[in-house]
C-alpha positions in Angstrom: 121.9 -73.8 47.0 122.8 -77.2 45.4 121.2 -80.1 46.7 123.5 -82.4 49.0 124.6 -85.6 47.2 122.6 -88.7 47.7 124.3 -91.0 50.3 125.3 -93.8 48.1 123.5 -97.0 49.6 125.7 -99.6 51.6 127.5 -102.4 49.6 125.6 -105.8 50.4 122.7 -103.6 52.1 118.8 -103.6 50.9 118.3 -104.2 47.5 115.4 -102.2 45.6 112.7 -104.1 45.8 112.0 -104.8 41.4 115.6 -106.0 42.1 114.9 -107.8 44.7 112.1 -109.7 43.1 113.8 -110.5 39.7 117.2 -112.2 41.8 114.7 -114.0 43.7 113.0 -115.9 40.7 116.4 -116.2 38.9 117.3 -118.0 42.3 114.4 -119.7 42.2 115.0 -122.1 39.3 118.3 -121.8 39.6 118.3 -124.1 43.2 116.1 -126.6 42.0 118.0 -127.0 39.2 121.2 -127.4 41.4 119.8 -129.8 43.2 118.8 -131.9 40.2 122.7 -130.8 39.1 123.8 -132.9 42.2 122.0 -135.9 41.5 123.0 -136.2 37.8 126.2 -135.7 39.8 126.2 -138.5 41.4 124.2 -141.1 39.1 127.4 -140.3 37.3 129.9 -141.1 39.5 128.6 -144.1 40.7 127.7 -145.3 37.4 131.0 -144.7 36.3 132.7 -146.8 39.2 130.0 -149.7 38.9 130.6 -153.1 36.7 128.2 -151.1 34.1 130.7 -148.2 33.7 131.2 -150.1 29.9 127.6 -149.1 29.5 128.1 -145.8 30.3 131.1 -145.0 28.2 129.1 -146.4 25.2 126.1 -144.2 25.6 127.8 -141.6 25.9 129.8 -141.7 22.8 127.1 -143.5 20.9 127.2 -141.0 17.4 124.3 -139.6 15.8 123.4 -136.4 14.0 123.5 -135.3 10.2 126.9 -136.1 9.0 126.2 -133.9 5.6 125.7 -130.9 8.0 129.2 -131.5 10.1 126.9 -132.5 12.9 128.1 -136.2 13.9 128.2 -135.9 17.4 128.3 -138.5 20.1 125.5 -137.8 23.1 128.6 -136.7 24.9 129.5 -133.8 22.7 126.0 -132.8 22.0 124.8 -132.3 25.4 128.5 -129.9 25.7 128.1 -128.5 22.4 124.6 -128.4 21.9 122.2 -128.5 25.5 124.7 -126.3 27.3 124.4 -123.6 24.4 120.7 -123.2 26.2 122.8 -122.7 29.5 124.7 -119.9 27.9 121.7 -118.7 25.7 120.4 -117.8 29.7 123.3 -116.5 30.7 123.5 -113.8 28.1 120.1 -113.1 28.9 121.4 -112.4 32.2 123.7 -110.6 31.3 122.0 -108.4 29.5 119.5 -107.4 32.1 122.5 -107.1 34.6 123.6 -104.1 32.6 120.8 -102.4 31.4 118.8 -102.5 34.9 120.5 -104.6 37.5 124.4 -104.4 39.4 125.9 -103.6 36.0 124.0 -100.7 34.8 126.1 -98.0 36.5 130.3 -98.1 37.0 129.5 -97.1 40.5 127.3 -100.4 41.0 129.4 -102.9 38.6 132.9 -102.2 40.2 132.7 -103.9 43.1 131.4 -107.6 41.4 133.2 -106.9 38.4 136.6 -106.5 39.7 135.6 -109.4 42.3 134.9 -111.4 39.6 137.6 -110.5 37.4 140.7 -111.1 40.0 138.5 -114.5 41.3 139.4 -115.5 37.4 143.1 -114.3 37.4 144.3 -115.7 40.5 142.7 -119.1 40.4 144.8 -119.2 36.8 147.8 -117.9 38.6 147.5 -120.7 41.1 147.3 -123.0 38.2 150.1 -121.5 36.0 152.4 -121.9 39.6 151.7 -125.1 40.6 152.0 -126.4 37.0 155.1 -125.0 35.7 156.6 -125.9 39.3 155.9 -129.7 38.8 156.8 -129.2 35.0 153.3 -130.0 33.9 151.1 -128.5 31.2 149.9 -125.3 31.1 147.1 -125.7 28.8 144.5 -126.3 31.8 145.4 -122.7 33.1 141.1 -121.9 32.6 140.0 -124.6 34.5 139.7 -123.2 37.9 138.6 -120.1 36.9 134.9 -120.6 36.7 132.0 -120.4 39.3 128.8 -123.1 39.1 126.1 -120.6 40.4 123.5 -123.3 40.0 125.7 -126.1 42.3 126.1 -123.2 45.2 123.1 -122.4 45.4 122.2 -126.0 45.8 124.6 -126.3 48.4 122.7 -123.5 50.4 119.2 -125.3 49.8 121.2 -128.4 51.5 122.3 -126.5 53.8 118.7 -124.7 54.8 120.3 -121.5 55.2 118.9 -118.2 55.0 121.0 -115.2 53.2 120.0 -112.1 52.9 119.3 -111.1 49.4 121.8 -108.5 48.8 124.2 -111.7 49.7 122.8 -114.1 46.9 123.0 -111.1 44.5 126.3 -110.7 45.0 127.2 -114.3 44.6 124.5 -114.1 41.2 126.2 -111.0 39.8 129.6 -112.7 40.2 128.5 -115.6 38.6 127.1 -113.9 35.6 130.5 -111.9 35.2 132.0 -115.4 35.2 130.5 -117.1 32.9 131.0 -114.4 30.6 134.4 -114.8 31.1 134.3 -118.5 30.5 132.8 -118.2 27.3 135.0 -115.4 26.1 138.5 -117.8 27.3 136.5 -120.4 25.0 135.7 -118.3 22.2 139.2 -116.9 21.9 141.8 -119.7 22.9 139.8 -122.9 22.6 138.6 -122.5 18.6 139.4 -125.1 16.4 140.6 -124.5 12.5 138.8 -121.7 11.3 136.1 -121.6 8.4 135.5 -118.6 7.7 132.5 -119.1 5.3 130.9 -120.4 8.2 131.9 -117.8 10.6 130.7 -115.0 8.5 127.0 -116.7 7.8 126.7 -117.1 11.6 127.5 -113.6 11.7 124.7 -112.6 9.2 122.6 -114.6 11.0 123.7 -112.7 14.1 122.9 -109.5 12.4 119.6 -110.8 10.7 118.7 -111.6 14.8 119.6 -108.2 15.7 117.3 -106.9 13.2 114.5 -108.5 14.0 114.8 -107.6 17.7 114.8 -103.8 16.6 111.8 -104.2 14.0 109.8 -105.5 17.2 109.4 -109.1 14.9 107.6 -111.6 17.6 106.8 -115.4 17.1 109.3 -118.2 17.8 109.0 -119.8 14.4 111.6 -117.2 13.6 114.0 -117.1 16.0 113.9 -121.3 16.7 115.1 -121.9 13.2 117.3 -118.8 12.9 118.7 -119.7 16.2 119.8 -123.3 15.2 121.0 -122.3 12.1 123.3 -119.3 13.8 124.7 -122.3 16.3 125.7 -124.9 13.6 126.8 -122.2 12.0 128.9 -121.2 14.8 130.1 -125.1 15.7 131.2 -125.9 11.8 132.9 -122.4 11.9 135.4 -123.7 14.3 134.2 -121.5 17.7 132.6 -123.4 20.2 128.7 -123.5 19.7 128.4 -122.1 22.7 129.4 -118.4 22.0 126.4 -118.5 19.4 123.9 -119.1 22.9 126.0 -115.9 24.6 125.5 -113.8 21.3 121.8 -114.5 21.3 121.6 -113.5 24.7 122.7 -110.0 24.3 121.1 -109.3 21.5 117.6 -110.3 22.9 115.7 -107.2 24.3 115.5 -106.7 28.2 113.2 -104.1 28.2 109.6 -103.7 28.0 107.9 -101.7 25.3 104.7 -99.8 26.9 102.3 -102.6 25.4 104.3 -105.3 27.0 103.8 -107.5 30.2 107.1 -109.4 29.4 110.5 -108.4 27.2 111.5 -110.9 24.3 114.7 -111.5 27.0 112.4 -112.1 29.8 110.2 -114.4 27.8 112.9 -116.3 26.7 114.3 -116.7 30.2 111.2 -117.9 31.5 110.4 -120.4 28.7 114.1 -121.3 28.5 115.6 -121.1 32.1 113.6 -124.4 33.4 115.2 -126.4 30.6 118.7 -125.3 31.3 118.8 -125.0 34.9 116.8 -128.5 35.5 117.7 -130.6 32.0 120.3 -129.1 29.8 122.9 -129.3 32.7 122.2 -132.1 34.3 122.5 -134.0 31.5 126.0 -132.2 30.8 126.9 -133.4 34.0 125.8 -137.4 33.9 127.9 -137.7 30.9 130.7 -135.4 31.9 131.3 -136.4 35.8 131.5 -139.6 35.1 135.1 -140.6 36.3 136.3 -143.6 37.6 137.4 -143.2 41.2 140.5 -145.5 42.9 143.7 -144.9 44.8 145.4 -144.6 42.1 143.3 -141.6 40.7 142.8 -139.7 43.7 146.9 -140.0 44.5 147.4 -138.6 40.9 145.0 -135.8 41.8 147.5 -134.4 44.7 150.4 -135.9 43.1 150.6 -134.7 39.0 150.9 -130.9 38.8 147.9 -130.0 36.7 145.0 -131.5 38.9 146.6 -130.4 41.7 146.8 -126.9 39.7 143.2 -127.2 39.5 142.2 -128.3 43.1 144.0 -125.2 44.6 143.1 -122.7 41.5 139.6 -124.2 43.0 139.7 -124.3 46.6 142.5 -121.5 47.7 142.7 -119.0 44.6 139.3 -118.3 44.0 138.6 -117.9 47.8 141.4 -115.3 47.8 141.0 -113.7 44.5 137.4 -113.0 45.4 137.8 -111.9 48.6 141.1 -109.4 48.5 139.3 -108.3 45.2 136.7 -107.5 46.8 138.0 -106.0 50.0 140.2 -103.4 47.8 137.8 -102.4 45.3 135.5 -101.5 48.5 138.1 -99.6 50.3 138.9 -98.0 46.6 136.1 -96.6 45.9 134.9 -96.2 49.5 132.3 -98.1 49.8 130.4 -99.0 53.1 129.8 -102.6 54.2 126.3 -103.1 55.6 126.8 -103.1 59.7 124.8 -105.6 59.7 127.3 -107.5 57.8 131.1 -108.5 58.5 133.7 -109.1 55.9 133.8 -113.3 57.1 130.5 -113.0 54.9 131.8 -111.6 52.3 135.3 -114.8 52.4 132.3 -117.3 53.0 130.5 -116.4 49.5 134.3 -116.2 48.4 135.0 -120.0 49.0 131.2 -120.9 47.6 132.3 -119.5 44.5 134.9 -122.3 44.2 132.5 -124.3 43.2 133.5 -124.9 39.7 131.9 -128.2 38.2 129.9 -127.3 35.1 131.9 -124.6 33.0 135.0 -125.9 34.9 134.4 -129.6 33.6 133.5 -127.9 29.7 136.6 -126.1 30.1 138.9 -129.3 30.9 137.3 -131.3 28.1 138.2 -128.8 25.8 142.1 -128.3 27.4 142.5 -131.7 27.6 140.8 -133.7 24.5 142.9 -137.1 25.2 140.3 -138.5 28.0 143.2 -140.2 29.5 144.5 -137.0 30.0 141.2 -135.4 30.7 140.2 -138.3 33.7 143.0 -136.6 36.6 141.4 -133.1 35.5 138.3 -134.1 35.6 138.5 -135.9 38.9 140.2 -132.6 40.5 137.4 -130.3 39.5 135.0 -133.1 41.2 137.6 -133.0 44.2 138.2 -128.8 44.7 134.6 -128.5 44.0 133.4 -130.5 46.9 136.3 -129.4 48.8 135.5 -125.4 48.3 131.4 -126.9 49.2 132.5 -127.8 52.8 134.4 -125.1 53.4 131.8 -122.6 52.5 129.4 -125.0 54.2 131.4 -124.6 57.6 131.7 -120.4 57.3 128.1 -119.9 56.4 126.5 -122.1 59.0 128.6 -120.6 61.7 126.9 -117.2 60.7 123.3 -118.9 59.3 121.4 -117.0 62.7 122.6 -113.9 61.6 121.5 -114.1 58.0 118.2 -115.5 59.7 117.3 -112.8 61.5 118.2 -110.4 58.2 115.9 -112.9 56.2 113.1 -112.9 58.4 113.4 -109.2 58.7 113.5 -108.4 54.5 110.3 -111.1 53.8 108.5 -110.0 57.0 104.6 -109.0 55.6 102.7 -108.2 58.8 99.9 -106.6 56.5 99.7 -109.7 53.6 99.4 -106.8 50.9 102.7 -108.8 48.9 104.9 -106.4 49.7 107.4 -106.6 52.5 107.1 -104.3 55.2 110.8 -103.3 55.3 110.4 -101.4 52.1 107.8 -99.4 53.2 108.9 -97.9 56.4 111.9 -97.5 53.9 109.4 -95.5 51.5 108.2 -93.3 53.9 111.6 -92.8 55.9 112.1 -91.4 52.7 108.9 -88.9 52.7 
């Protein structure tokens, strides 16, 4: 007789615990860094809109670098072009462990945040495309509000002290890393420059050369740090945005352990890496990227020219609504049960959080818009439906924060202090 099928467990329910514990320490740095993200935030801002906002435009397109190389950049352009590769190199990392052991590994577990992530990129664009062929403006922003700042939401949760459950922050992680992978793939393929092939191909040997090394078990970072640089200026004289060279790396870094391993070269990397993106590499993106001068005049432009305002509702309305009907559908699709514990308002909440756009979202403008006139409404719109989608999801979470209490306290709970919580063991032996 064949054994019944295994009841498939609920969508947002209890997360394995190995699961469990690796969200938890990507989370981990990922809120301190946020908050660090905010205050870089707002140093910028008010810098920017203070007699000394001369000062700041100087510093940040103050040029240095090795001409002879094609690497005059000003500070402005290397923090976008070079620190954030680190943001991306992490990303891929994540990436990569998503789909060889977390959410991504299986079609069963990757369709839900996949095709929530996927229609939270297309219909913020929509909005955009709408609003902006409506008011006979540009089109070329269309990307802008289609990306998620994992690190600024959680940031926003650590402000707000509340308490999700982990399956919740998973989610939001999962969608995040889906995100940004579209991000970098709209900027590898419609935001290039003139092509140099010569260029392109030796990043690609060095790409391959990487690869190699990672399947010959090669360890010591005195090859990979100079290989690594090379592969990325490489990549940036090429004409692709240096920042697909941190992606690439990513992947091709080993997630799992061999037997005489505590750590994988991915996991290593990750933890020697992810402090220095999460609490400097983006931070110091965002002091000289947010810094936009703020008046009347720009904030009327924001609701009044069509391609900020494309970007405020791509922000604020379409991602809310792409990731939520996304969502809802691919779950009655493929059947799937919503924890009871749960309600679907949980699932709009982490919807409007994602609307959070600021990092990629700003990276993304610079690159549409290189005029910084032009780039200054755009910029100030991502600052605008950013903080906008913040207090909205602010608002829906705390109105369910002593639900998701009681579910925290319930997951962490460790009557016996033997480090592992007690809900997965009267799971394990429900299971006996």
């Amino acid at each position: 007789m064949a054994a019944a099928p295994r009841e498939r467990s609920p969508f947002l329910g209890l997360l394995p615990l190995p699961e469990r514990t690796a969200v938890a320490q990507a989370l981990r740095t990922e809120t301190v860094g946020g908050l660090v993200l905010l205050v870089a935030a707002v140093v910028a801002l008010v810098w920017a809109n203070t007699p000394w906002a001369d000062t700041y435009e100087r510093i940040r397109d103050f040029h240095f670098g090795i001409p002879a190389l094609g690497l005059d950049l000003s500070i402005g352009h290397w923090t976008a072009d070079g620190l954030l590769t680190l943001f991306f190199l992490v990303a891929g990392i994540e990436l990569k462990r998503e789909l060889v052991v977390g959410e991504l590994r299986t079609p069963a577990t990757a369709a839900l945040p996949v095709i929530a992530a996927i229609s939270g990129m297309i219909v913020p664009a929509a909005f955009y495309a709408v609003t902006a062929s409506a008011g006979g403006g540009s089109l070329d922003g269309w990307a802008v509000p289609m990306a998620t700042d994992i690190a600024f939401a959680l940031a926003v949760l650590a402000v707000l002290s509340t308490h999700l459950p982990a399956a919740l922050r998973a989610f939001l992680l999962t969608l995040a890393v889906v995100d940004d992978l579209g991000g970098i793939l709209v900027i590898a393929i419609f935001f290039t420059s003139d092509l140099n092939f010569a260029a392109l191909g030796a990043a690609f040997v060095g790409l391959f050369i990487f690869y190699l090394l990672q399947r010959l078990r090669v360890r010591g970072w005195w090859w990979y740090g100079p290989l690594g640089i090379a592969i990325w200026a490489l990549m940036y004289n090429g004409g692709i945005h240096a920042t697909v060279a941190g992606v690439a790396m990513g992947l091709i870094l080993r997630t799992t352990r061999d037997k005489d391993e505590e750590l994988s070269p991915g996991e290593r990397t990750s933890h020697l890496l992810h402090p220095v993106s999460a609490g400097v590499a983006v931070p110091l993106f965002a002091l000289f990227a947010a810094g936009v001068g703020v008046s009347v005049a720009s904030l009327v432009d924001v609701f009044t020219q069509p391609e900020p305002l494309g970007v405020v509702l791509g922000l604020v309305v379409g991602k809310t609504l792409g990731i939520f009907v996304g969502t809802y559908l691919a779950a009655r699709f493929t059947r799937a049960r919503l924890n009871p514990e749960l309600a679907w308002a949980d699932v709009f909440a982490l919807s409007a959080l994602a609307g959070i756009g600021f990092t990629v979202a700003l990276l993304i403008g610079e690159l549409a818009f290189p005029d910084p006139v032009a780039a200054q409404p755009v910029k100030a719109a991502v600052l605008i439906g950013s903080l906008t989608a913040a207090g909205l999801a602010a608002i829906l979470v705390k109105r369910r924060n002593g639900i998701y209490r009681r579910l925290y306290e319930e997951e962490t709970r460790d009557e016996d202090h033997d480090g592992i919580p007690d809900i997965y063991q009267r799971s394990t032996a429900t299971e006996r």
